[in-house]
N, C-alpha and C positions, 0 to 999 in steps of 0.2 A: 564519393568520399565518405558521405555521412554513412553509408551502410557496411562500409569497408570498417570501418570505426567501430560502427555497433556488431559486426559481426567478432571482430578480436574482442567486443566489453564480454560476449555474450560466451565464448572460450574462457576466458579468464573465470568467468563466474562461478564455471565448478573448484578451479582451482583456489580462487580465492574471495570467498564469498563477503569476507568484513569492507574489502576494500572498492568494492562496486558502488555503493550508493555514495561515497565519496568523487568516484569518477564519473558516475552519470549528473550530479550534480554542476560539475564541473563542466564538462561535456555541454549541459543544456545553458549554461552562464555562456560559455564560449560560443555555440549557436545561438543564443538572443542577441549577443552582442552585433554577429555579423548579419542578425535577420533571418534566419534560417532556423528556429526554432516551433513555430509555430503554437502556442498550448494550447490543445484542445484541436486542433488543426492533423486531420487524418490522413491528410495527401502524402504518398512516401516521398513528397521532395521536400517535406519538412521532418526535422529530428524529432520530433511530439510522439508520430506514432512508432519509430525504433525505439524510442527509450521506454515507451510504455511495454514494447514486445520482452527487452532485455529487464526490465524488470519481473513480468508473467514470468520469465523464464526460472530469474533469481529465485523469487516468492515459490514458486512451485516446487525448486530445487531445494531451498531452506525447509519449508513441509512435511517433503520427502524423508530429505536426512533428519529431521525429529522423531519422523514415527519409526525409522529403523530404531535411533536412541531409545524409543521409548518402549520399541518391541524386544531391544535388547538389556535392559534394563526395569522391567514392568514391576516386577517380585522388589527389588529395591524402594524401588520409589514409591511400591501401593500406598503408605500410609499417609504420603500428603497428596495424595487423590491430585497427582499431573494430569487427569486428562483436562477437568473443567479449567484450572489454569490456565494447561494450552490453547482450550478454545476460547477462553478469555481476552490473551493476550492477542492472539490471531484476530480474532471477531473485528479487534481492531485494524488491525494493517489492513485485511482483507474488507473491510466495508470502507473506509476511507479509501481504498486504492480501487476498487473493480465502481464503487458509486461516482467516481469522479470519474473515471471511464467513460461509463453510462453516458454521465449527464452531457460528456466531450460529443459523444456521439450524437446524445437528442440534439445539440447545437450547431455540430457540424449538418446535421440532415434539415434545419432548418424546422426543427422541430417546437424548440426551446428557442420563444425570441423576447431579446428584449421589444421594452416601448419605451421609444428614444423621447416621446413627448413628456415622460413621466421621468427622463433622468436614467435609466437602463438603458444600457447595449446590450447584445445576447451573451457579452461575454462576460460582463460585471454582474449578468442576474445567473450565469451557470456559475461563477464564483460566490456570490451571496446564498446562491443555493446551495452548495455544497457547505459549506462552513455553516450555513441553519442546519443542514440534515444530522450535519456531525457534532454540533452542540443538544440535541434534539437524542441522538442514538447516547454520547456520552452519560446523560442521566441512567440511560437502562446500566448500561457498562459499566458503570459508577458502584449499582448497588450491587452488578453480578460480582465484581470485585469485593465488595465487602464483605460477601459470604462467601467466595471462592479462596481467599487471603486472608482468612479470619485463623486466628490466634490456636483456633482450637488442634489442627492436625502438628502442631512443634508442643503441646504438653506433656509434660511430662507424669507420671504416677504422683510423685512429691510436689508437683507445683499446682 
């Protein structure tokens, strides 16, 4: 059932790209609720790793159709310099999503463990971890933002 589901989310995706992260979130509430979610948990008889694959799929699919946009549109938009933007705004989706991955996987391999005498499980320290890493990456992000969004490419001659 659960792959029957992610295969119709994963059809839908090209058709309707805004409305996906609404249904997989929905999707992964409805699997925890019945115990069938697993996070972090690889096995294809839990929903963890379909929604991780229909996301790859989305994320690579959104990617896509930007750089056609952007191949189609290049001479327009030279003057507010879209590419560092785009790798800007990406840098983020894409390291918060492919590092949480990662870390799903050092835990599923038994890689990454907690130490239960210190107050960790392996699941509460791959969640501690990822939310240090991505407080940690947001500082660099922060200031690529400040000069990537900076004021100067919207002046105008007069202003």
């Amino acid at each position: 059932m659960i792959v029957m589901v992610m295969v119709v989310m994963a059809a839908e995706a090209v058709s309707n790209a805004d409305c996906i992260c609404v249904r997989q979130a929905a999707l992964a509430i409805f699997l925890e609720m019945r115990g069938l979610y697993g996070d972090g948990d690889l096995s294809p008889s839990k929903g963890y790793i379909w929604i991780v694959m229909v996301d790859n799929v989305s994320i690579t699919l959104a990617m896509y159709f930007l750089v056609l946009f952007y191949a189609a549109t290049a001479p327009e938009l030279q003057r507010f310099r879209p590419v560092p933007k785009f790798v800007c705004i990406k840098t983020v989706i894409f390291l918060s999503f492919w590092q949480g991955v990662a870390i799903a996987v050092l835990e599923y391999f038994g890689i990454l463990r907690g130490d239960i005498t210190r107050g960790w499980s392996s699941a509460e320290l791959s969640v501690g971890l990822q939310e240090f890493l991505i407080c940690i990456e947001m500082l660099f992000v922060s200031i690529a933002h400040s000069w990537t969004f900076g004021y100067h490419s919207f002046r105008t001659e007069n202003s």
